[in-house]
TIMAR-300064 format. One record per residue (C-alpha): x, y, z. Coordinates in steps of 0.02 Angstrom, whole numbers. Layout:
NODE, xx, yy, zz
NODE, X, Y, Z
...
END
This chain:
NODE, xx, yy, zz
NODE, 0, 0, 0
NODE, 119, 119, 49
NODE, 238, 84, -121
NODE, 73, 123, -198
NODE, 75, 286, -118
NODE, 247, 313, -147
NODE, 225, 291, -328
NODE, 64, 399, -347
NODE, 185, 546, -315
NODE, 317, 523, -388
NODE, 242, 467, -549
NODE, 280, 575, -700
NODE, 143, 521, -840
NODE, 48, 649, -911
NODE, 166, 772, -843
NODE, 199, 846, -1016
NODE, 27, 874, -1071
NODE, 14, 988, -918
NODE, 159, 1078, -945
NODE, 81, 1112, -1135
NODE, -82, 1151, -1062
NODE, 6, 1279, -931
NODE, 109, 1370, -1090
NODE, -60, 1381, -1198
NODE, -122, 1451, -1068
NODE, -7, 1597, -1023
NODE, 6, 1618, -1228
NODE, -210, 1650, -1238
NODE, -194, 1759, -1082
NODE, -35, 1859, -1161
NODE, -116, 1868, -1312
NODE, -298, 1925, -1223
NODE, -190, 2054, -1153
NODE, -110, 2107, -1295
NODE, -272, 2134, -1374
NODE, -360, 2227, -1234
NODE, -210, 2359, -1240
NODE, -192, 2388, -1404
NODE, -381, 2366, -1469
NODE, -411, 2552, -1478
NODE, -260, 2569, -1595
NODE, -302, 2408, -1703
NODE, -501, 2482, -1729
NODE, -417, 2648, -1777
NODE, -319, 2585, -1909
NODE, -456, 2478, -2002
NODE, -574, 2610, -1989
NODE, -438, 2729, -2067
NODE, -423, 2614, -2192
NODE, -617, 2591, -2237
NODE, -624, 2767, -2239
NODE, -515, 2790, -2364
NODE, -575, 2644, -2454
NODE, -752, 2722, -2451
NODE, -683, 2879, -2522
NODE, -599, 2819, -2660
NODE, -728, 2713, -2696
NODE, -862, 2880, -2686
NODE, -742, 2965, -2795
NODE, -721, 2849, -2931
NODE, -910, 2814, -2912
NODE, -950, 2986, -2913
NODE, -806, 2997, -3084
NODE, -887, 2854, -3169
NODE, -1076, 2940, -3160
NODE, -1000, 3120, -3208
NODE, -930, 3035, -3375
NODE, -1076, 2932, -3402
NODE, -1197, 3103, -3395
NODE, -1076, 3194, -3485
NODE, -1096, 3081, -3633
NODE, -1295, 3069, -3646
NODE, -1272, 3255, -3682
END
């Protein structure tokens, strides 16, 4: 009984699955982190970047119907 014991404690099996779970862990929490701090920054730029998107898009919209008007004339 008492090797039993003995052996319950010092056994090493499944040791390194914990040791993976422990480091995916602390990565999702790092990265959770990361994310949280620099959200603000990470919105700003895409919704620079729509922006302009949008107004090119407008312009060569807004280009495409001026040329198209300018011809029925």
């Amino acid at each position: 009984m008492m090797r039993k014991i003995g052996n319950f404690f010092t056994a090493e099996e499944g040791q390194g699955m914990v040791e993976y779970g422990l480091i995916v862990g602390l990565i999702a929490i790092i990265v959770i982190a990361v994310m949280v701090a620099l959200g603000p920054q990470i919105v700003g730029i895409f919704e620079s970047a729509i922006e302009d998107d949008l107004a090119e898009g407008r312009q060569q919209l807004e280009d495409a119907l001026g040329e198209d008007e300018g011809d029925t004339d």
